[in-house]
N, C-alpha and C positions, 0 to 999 in steps of 0.2 A: 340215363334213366336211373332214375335211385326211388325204393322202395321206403314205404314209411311204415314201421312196425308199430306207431300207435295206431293210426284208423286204417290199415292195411290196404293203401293203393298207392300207384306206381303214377311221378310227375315225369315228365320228359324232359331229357336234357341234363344238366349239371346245376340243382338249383341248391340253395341255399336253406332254403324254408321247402315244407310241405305245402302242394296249391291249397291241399285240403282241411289240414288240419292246424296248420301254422310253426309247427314245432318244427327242432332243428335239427342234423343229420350228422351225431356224434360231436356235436360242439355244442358251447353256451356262446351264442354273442351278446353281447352291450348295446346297447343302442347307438351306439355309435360301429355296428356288425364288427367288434374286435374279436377274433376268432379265440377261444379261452378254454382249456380242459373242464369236463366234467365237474371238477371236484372245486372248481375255481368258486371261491366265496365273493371277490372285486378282481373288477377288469385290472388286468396287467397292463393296459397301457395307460386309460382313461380313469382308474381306480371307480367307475359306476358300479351300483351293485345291483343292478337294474340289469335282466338278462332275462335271454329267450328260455323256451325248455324243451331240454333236445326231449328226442323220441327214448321209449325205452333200450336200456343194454337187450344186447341177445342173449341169449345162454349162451356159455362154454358148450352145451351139448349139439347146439342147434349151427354154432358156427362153421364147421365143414360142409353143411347142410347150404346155407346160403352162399358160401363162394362156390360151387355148385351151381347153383341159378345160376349165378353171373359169368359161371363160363361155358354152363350149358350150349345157348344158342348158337355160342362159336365152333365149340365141339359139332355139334350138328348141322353148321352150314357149311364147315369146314371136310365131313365126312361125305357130304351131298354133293358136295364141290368135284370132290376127288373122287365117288361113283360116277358122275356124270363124265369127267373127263376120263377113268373107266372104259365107260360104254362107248364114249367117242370115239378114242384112240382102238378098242374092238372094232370097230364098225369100218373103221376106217382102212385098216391094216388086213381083213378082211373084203371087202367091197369098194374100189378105185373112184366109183361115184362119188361118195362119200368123200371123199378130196378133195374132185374139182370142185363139188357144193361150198366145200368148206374154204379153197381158195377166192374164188367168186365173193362170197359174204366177206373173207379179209379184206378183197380190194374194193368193195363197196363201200366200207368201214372207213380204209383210208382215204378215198374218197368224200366219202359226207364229210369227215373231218378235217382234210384239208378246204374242201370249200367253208367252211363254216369258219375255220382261221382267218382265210381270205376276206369275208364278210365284212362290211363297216359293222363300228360297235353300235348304231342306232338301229340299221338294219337285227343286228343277235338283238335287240331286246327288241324291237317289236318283235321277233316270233318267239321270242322266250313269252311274252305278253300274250299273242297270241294263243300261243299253245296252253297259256295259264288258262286264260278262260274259259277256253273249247272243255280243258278238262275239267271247272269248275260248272257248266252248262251239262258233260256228260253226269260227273256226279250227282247234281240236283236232277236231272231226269231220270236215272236209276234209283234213288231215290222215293219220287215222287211215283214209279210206278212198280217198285215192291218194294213199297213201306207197308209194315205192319197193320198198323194204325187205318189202311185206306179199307173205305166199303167194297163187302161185296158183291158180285153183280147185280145179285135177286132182290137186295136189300135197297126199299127206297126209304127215302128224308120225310118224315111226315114232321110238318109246321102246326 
């Protein structure tokens, strides 16, 4: 996921260009995408002088600030991680329940997973397929019945 500092929103994944604004992500390419420093006047391989325009520099001041974000979420799911296995290993070392639950869920685990090994490969994609849909049917139904956008109850359509 890389953030675009000219129109300020975030593309997913490792892209090259901004979806939104076009511009490029500390580089100039050629139209032939030769990846080329800032200060590059003609492509270094293709000599075109024909080039994208990357997004603005950050400040100096602002740079500890954004590697920050980017290692934000890890910090915090990394801290959440290790509360909850925390709370586990308390519950657990406290309350013998709390094990056999927890042994039971590991060999179910191993379980679904070795049969799933076991599986032919047409059999895992129909229910990889399956399960695509079901979840693409729950989405549009959750959706369709708290959307914003829907009337409500008292309110009729007058034609």
């Amino acid at each position: 996921m890389k953030y675009c500092h000219r129109c300020h929103k975030l593309t997913l994944g490792e892209p090259v260009f901004c979806n939104f604004c076009g511009s490029t992500y500390s580089v100039k390419l050629c139209g032939r995408l030769h990846p080329n420093p800032r200060s590059a006047q003609a492509c270094s391989q293709c000599g075109s002088r024909d080039f994208s325009t990357p997004q603005p520099k950050i400040p100096i001041i602002c740079r500890p600030f954004v590697a920050l974000l980017h290692v934000a979420p890890r910090l915090i799911g990394t801290s959440l991680l290790a509360g909850a296995l925390y709370l586990l290993f308390h519950a657990i070392s406290h309350d013998p329940r709390f094990l056999q639950g927890l042994v039971c869920l590991l060999f179910l685990a191993v379980a679904v997973a070795l049969i799933w090994k076991l599986m032919p490969k047409w059999l895992q994609g129909f229910l990889k397929t399956s399960f695509h849909v079901i979840a693409v049917l729950l989405k549009a139904t959750i959706r369709l019945f708290f959307s914003k956008n829907r009337p409500s109850k008292g309110v009729r359509n007058r034609t």
